[in-house]
C-alpha positions as CSV (number, residue, x, y, z in Angstrom):
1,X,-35.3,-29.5,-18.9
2,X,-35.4,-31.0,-15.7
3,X,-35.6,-29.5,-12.3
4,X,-31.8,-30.3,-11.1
5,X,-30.4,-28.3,-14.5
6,X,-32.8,-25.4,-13.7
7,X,-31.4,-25.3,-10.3
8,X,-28.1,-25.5,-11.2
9,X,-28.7,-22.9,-14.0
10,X,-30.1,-20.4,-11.8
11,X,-27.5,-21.0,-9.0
12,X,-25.2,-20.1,-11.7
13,X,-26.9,-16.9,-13.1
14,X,-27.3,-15.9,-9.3
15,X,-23.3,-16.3,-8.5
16,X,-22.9,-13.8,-11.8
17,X,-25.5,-11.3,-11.0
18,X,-23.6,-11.6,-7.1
19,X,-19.9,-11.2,-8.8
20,X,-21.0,-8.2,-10.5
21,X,-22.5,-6.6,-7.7
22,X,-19.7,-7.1,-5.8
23,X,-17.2,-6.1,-8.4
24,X,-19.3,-2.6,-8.6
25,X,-19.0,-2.2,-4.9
26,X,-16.8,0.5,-3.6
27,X,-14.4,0.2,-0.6
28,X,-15.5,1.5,3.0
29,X,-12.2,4.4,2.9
30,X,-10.3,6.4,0.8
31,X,-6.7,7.6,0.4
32,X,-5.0,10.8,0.6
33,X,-1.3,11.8,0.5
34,X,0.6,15.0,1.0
35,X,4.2,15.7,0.9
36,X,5.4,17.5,3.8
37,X,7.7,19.4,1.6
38,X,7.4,20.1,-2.3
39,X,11.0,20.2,-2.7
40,X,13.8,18.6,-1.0
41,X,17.0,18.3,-1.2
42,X,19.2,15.1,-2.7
43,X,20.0,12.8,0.3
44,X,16.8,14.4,2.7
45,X,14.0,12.8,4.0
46,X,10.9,12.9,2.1
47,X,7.9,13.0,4.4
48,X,4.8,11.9,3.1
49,X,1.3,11.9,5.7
50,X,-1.2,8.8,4.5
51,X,-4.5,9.6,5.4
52,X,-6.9,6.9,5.7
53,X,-10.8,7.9,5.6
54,X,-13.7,5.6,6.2
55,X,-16.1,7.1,3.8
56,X,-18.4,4.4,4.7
57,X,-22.2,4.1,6.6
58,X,-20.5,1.7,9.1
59,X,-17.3,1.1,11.3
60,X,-14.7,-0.3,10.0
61,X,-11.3,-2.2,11.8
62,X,-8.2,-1.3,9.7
63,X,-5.1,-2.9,10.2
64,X,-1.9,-1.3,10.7
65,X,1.6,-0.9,12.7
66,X,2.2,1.3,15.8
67,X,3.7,4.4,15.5
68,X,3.0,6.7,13.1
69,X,5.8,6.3,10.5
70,X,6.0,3.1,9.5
71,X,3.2,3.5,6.8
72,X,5.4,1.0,4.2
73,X,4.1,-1.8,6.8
74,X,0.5,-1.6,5.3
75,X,0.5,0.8,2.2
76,X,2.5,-0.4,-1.2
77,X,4.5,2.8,-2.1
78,X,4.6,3.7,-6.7
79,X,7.7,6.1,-7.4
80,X,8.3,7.1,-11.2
81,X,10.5,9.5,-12.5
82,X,9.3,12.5,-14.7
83,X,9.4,10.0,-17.7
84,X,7.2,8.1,-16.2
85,X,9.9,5.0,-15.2
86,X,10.1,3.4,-12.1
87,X,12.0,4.2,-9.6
88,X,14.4,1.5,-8.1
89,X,13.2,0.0,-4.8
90,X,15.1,0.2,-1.6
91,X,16.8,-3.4,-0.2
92,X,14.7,-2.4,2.5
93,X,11.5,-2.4,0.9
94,X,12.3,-5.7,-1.3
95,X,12.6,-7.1,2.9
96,X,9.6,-6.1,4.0
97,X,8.1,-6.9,0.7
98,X,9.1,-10.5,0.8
99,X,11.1,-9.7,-2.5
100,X,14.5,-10.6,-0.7
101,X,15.4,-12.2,2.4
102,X,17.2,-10.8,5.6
103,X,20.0,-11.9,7.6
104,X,20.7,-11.3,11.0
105,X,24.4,-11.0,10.7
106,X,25.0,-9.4,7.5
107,X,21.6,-7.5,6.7
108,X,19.4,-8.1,3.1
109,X,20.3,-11.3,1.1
110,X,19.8,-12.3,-2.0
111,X,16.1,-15.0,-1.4
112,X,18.5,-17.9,-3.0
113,X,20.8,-18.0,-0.4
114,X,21.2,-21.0,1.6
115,X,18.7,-20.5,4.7
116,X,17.9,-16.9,4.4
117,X,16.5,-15.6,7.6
118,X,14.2,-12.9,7.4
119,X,13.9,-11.2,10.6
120,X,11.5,-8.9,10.0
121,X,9.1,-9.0,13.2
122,X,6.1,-7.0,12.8
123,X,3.8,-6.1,15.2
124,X,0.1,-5.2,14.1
125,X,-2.6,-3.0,15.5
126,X,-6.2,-3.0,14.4
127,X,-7.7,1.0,14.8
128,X,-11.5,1.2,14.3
129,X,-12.6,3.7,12.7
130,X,-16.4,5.4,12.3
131,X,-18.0,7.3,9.4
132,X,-15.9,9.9,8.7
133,X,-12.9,9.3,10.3
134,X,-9.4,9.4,9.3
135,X,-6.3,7.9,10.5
136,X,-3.2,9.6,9.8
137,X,0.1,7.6,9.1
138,X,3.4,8.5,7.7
139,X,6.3,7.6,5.6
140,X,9.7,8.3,4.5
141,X,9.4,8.0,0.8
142,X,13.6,7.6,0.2
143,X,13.8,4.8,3.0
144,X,11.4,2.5,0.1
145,X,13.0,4.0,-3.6
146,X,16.1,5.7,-4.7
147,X,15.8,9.3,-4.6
148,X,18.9,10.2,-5.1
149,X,19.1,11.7,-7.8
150,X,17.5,15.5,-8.9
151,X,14.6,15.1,-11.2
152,X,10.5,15.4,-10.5
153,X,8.7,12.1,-8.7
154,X,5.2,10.9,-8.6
155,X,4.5,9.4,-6.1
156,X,0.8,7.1,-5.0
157,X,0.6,4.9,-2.3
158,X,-1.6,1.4,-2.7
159,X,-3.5,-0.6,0.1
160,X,-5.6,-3.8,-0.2
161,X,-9.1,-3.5,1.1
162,X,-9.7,-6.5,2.4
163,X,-13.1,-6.6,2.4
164,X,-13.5,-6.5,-1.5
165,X,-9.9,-7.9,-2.2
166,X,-9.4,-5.1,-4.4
167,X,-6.7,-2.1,-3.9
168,X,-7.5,1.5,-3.1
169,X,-4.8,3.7,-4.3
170,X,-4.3,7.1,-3.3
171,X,-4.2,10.7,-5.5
172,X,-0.9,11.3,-6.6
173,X,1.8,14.1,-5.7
174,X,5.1,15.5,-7.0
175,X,8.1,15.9,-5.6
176,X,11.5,17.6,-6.5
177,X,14.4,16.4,-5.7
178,X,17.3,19.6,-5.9
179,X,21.3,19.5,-6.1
């Protein structure tokens, strides 16, 4: 075997070892929800508090909108139903999702309409964050899925670490939803 396939063999077994130690890694922060409220009832705000936690040996910069209820911004919201279905998403989640498009005039549009406008501005902060720290967001939880209805909801929240390109999701809570 000559020297150039060696090379290019061990390059290759070095890029796999590299993957899987990557893959194995874990992300600098952690997740935590809590409902503000256990049970609510139909047509209320559901509170949720996001708490974001470097659990890591170093700072890190996390990305995120001002205020402290706008958590849909940078968290992915997962709603199911006590049979374990998915809840339908808000037009105003598909929007800031990029699932649908928005119009100035006349609100969400459907993303095949001629020259949707999505007017969506966003503005984004970066908070840094030490070992051990947390940074508390919120959310309304039936402003992103229909909960409308009575039943029991589980409910997780999602965010992409960037860093590992990999999601961290959250614990999950119930909530019921009462006449």
């Amino acid at each position: 075997m000559n020297s150039a396939v060696r090379r290019c063999s061990l390059f290759a077994v070095l890029a796999i070892i590299g993957s899987l130690v990557v893959s194995g890694a874990e992300p600098p922060y952690s997740i935590s929800i809590s409902a503000l409220k256990d049970v609510v009832k139909a047509g209320s705000d559901i509170r949720i508090v996001i708490a974001l936690k470097n659990i890591s040996d170093h700072e890190i910069k996390v990305p995120r909108s001002p205020g402290t209820e706008l958590g849909e911004r940078s968290n992915d919201i997962e709603v199911v139903d006590e049979r374990g279905t998915a809840v339908p998403e808000s037009k105003y989640y598909r929007v800031i999702r990029g699932k649908d498009a928005y119009n100035a005039a006349s609100g969400p549009v459907d993303k095949s309409s001629p020259a949707p406008i999505f007017a969506q501005e966003e503005s984004t902060i970066v908070s840094t964050l030490r070992p051990g720290e947390t940074l508390v967001d919120g959310m309304l939880v039936n402003k992103m899925a229909d909960l409308t209805h009575p039943g029991r909801y589980t409910i997780r929240v999602r965010r992409r670490d960037n860093t590992l390109k990999t999601p961290v999701t959250s614990n999950s809570i119930t909530v019921t939803v009462i006449n």
